[in-house]
N, C-alpha and C positions, 0 to 999 in steps of 0.2 A: 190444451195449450197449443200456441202456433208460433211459428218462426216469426219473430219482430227483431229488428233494428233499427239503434237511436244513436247520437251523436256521430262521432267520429270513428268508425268501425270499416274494414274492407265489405268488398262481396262476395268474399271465400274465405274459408277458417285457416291457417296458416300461411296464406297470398297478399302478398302485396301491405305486409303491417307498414302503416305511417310512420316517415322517421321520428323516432323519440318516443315509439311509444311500444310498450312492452304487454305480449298478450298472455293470458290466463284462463287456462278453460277451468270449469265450473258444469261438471256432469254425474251423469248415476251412474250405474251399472258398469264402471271400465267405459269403454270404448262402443259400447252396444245400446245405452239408455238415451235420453236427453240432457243434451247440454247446449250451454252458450260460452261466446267466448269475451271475456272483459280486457279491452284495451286502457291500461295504465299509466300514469307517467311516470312512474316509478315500481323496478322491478319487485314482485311482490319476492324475493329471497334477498332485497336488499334489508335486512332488519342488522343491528349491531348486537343486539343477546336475545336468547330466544332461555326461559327458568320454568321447567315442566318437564311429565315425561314424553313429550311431543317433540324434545329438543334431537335435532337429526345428528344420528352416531354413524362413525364408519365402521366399519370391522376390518380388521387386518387378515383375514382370512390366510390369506398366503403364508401366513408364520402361525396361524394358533393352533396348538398344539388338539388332540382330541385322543379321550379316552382306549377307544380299538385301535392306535396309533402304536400305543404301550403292550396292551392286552389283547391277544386274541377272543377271549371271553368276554369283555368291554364293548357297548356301544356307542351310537354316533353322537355327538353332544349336541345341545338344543342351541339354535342360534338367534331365531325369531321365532314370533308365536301373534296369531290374532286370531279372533273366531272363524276366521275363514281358511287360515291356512299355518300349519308349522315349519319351520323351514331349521333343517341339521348338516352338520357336517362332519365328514366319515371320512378318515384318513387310517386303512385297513390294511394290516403290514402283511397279517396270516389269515386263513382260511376259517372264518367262521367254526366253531366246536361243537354250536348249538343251529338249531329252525328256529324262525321267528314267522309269524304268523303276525299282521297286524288287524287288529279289529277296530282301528279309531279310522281307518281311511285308508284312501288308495295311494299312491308315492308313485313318486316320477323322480326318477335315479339320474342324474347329469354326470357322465364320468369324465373326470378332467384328467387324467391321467392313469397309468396302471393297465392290467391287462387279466382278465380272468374269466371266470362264468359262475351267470345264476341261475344255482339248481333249482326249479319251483316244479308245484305239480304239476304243472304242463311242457315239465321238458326243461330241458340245459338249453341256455343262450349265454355265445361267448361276450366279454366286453370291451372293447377298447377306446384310447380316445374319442369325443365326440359321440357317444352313444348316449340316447334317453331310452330308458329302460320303463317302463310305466308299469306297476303290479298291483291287480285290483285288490283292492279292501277282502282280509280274510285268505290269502293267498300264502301259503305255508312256504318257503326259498330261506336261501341264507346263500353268502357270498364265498365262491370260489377264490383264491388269489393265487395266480398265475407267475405273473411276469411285475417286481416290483411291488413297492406299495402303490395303495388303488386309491386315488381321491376323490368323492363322492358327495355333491350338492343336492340333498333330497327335501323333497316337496311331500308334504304332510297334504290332502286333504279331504274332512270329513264326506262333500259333496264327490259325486261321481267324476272323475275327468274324462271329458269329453271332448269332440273338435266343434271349434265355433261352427256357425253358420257360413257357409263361404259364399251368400248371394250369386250376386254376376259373374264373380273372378269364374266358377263353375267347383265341381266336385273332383278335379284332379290337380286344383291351383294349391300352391305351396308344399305339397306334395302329394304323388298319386300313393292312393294305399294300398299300389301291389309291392311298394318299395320295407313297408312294415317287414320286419323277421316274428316268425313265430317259434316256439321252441318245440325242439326235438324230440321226443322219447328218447332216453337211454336207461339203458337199468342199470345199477346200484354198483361201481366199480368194489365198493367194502360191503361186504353181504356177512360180516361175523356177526356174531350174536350176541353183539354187544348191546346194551341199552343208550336209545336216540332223543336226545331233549328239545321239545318244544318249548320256546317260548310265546306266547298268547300277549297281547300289548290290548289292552282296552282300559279306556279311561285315565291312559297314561301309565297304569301299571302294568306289573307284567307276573303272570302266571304259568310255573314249569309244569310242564306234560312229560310225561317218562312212557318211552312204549320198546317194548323188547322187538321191535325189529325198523326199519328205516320208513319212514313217514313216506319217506319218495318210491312208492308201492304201486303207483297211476301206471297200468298195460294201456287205457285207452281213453279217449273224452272227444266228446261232442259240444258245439255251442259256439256263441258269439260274444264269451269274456275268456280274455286270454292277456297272458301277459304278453306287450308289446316291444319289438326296440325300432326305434329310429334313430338314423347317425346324422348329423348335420349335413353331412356330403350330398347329402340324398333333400335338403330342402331346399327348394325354390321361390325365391321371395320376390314380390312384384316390383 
């Protein structure tokens, strides 16, 4: 396939649209694949009823209510869902009771409010506003709360999360990644002998693991997966 253009179209993809007329791109892969952009005379979201489950809903997010909202032993309710990604919301008033381990994917934690830290085996990171917290797939944590209830937009997904390609802008555009936080070693402020519950998430369910002494047992680790946080503060957009 090669770049053509016919009728009434600019000669740059959002520059210079003709008045009256409304554009549409029509691509693969996001923003990475191939596409074209189709100039309309009528906006393609002008429609009067839209009857399927294709019909576009809002979510009131800011008022609904969620399970570990009530319960500390409760978790984050499911908000959306497609094969490519899950997406929850976590309004967490106490400190996690249980580990959770997830085995369906990796998650990228958005905290919009609250203050705390996630204990994982690679160490405690605190969180506060503006933090993405990114924990890879299989990664044993549960949520500290500190300061406040903690409100948390998380991303489900199967595929590994990675950073796009950054071509020309170069490899320290949008932001460089000596600004990434890694977490700390600490060991185990509660060392009693009580028994520590894992829960295991794979296939959307979830299986308890009981072990007589604290999961978060990690003295040392090496390697290039890690749980990551980035704060908004710290990104750069062109």
């Amino acid at each position: 396939m090669y770049l053509v253009k016919k009728g009434k179209a600019p000669n740059q993809a959002h520059v210079g649209i003709p008045d009256g007329l409304h554009e549409e791109e029509h691509g693969r892969r996001g923003f990475n694949g191939p596409s074209s952009h189709l100039y309309r005379t009528h906006p393609p979201t002008g429609w009067v009823r839209i009857d399927g489950p294709l019909r576009p809903r809002a979510f009131a997010c800011a008022t609904l209510s969620t399970p570990d909202q009530r319960s500390a032993d409760a978790r984050p309710v499911e908000i959306l869902r497609s094969p490519d990604v899950r997406v929850y919301l976590s309004r967490r008033a106490e400190t996690m009771p249980y580990f959770v381990r997830n085995a369906d994917g990796d998650e990228v934690q958005f905290v919009h409010s609250g203050r705390g830290r996630f204990e994982t085996d690679y160490g405690t990171l605190s969180y506060e506003p503006g933090d993405y917290v990114v924990i890879p797939k299989g990664t044993t944590y549960r949520v500290s709360v500190e300061a406040g209830p903690s409100l948390f937009l998380i991303s489900e997904s199967p595929k590994q999360v990675t950073l796009p390609e950054r071509g020309l802008l170069g490899h320290h555009a949008l932001f460089d990644l000596g600004v990434l936080t890694v977490p700390e070693l600490a060991p185990m402020t509660d060392t009693s002998g009580r028994e520590w519950e894992v829960r295991i998430k794979r296939n959307g369910e979830y299986t308890k693991v009981v072990y007589p002494f604290s999961p978060m047992d990690v003295v040392g680790w090496k390697g290039d997966l890690w749980v990551a946080k980035l704060n908004v503060r710290d990104f750069r957009p062109v």
